[in-house]
C-alpha positions in Angstrom: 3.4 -11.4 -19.4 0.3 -13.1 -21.0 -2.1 -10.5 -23.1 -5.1 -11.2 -20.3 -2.5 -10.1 -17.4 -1.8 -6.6 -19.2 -5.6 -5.9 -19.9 -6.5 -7.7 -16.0 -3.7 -5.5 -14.7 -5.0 -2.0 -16.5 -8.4 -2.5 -15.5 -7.3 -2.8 -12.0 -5.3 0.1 -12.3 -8.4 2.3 -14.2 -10.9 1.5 -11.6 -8.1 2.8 -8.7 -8.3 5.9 -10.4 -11.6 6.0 -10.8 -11.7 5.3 -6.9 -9.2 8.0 -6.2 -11.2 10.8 -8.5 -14.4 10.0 -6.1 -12.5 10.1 -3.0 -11.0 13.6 -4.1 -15.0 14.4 -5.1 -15.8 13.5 -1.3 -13.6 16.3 -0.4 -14.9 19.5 -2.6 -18.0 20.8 -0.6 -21.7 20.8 -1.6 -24.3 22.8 0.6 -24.6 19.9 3.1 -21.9 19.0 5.9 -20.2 15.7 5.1 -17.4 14.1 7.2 -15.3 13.3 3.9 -14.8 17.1 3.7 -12.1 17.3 6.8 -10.8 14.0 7.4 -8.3 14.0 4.7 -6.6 17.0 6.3 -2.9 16.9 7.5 -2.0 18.3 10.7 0.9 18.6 13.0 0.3 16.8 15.7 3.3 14.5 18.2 6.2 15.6 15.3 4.3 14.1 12.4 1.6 15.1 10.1 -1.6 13.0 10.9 -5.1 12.8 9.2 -7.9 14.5 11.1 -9.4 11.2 10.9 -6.8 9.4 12.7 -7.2 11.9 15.8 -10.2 12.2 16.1 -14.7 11.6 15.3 -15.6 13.5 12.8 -20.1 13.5 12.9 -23.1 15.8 11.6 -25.3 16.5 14.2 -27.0 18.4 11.7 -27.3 18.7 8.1 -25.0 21.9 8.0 -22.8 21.1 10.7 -19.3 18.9 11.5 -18.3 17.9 14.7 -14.9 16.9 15.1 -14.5 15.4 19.0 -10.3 14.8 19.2 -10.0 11.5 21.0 -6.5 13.3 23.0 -7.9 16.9 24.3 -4.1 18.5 23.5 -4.8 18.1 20.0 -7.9 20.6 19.9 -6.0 23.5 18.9 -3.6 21.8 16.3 -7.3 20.4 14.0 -7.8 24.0 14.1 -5.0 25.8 12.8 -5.1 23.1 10.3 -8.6 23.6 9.2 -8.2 27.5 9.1 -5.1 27.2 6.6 -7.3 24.2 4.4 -8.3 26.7 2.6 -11.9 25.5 2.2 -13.3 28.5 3.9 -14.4 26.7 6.9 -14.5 28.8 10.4 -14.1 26.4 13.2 -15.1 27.4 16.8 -13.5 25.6 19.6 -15.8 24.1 22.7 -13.3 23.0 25.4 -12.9 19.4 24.0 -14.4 19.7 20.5 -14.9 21.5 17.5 -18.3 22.6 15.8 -17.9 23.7 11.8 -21.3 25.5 10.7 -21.0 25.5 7.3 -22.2 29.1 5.2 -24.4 29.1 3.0 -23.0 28.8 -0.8 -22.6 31.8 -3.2 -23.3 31.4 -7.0 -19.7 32.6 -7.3 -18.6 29.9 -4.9 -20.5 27.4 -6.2 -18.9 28.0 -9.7 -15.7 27.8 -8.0 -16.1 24.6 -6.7 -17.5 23.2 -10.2 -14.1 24.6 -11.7 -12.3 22.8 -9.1 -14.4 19.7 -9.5 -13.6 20.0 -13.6 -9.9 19.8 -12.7 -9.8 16.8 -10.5 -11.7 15.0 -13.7 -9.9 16.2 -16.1 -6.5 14.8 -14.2 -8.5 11.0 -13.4 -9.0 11.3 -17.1 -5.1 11.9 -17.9 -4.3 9.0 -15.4 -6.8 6.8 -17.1 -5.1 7.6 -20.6 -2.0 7.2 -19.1 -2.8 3.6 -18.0 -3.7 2.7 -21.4 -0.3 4.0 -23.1 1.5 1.6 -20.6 -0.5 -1.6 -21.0 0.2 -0.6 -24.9 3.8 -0.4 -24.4 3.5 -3.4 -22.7 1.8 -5.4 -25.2 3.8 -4.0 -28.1 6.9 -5.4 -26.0 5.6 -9.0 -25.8 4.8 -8.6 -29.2 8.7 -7.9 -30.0 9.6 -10.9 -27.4 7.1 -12.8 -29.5 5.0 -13.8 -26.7 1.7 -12.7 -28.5 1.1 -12.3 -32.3 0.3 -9.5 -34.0 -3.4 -10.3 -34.6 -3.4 -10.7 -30.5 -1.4 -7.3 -30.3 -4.9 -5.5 -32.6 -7.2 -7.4 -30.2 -5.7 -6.4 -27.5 -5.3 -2.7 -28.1 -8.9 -2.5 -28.5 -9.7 -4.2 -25.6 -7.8 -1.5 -24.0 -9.2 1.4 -26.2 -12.6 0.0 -24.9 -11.6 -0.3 -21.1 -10.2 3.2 -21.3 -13.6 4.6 -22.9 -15.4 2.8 -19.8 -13.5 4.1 -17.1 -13.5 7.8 -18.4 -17.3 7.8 -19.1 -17.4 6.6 -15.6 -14.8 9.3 -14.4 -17.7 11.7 -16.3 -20.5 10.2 -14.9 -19.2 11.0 -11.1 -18.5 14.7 -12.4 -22.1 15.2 -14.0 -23.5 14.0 -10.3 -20.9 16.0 -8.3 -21.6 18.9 -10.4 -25.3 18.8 -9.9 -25.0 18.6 -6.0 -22.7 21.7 -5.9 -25.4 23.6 -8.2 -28.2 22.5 -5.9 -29.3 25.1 -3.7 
């Protein structure tokens, strides 16, 4: 594997991360109503665990409000069991063949949590980043045995990866910083 493949092939795999860390951002609550809070939720629905998202729309008819309108009416009662055990203190009320989420107002306390929570998620894009950057390495070190790249290539090339890594986690940080100041805004 050519020098340019390993660094090609850990960029690709430090921007997925990067993707994945915002996706898991989407998720942690902010004091506005945002589909991306329930539709990665599992729930037992026909034998199998499905995404809210695959059973049903999930809008915000206002800004502190989630309507969840199940496209089959039997699985009303399954998207809310599953939201009540989320655990992301969410109180849904059922209206024959939907589901309205008003969401509370945020407590400091709460709010603090969520930053904590918010902390961790970076903190484990930032391990995965790292973790990138020790296999394109190991990689590169191994051509370097094979002697498919020299050992000036082998420097370059670490750097280069060094550099990528230092991208994607200031990026990774960037996202936090943002996320952090929505869940502080009141």
């Amino acid at each position: 594997m050519a020098l340019d493949d390993i660094l090609l092939e850990a960029e690709e795999k430090m921007g997925k991360t990067e993707e994945v860390v915002q996706k898991e951002f989407a998720g942690v609550r902010t004091g506005k109503a945002s589909p991306a809070l329930v539709e990665n939720i599992l729930v037992e629905v026909y034998g199998s665990q499905m995404r809210i998202r695959e059973l049903a729309g999930i809008t915000t008819p206002e800004p502190r409000m989630l309507m969840i309108q199940p496209w089959d009416a039997t699985t009303v009662h399954p998207i809310e069991k599953a939201i009540q055990k989320s655990n992301l203190g969410l109180n849904p009320a059922v209206d024959k063949k939907s589901i309205r989420i008003v969401l509370p107002e945020l407590s400091q306390e709460r709010r603090q949590e969520f930053v904590k929570i918010v902390k961790k998620m970076a903190e484990d894009g930032r391990v995965a980043i790292r973790h990138v950057r020790r296999d394109a390495i190991e990689a590169m070190k191994k051509e370097s045995k094979a002697g498919g790249i020299t050992e000036d290539q082998l420097e370059h090339g670490e750097k280069e990866v060094q550099k990528l890594t230092d991208q994607y986690i200031g990026k990774v940080d960037t996202h936090l910083a943002h996320k952090e100041k929505e869940i502080m805004t009141v």
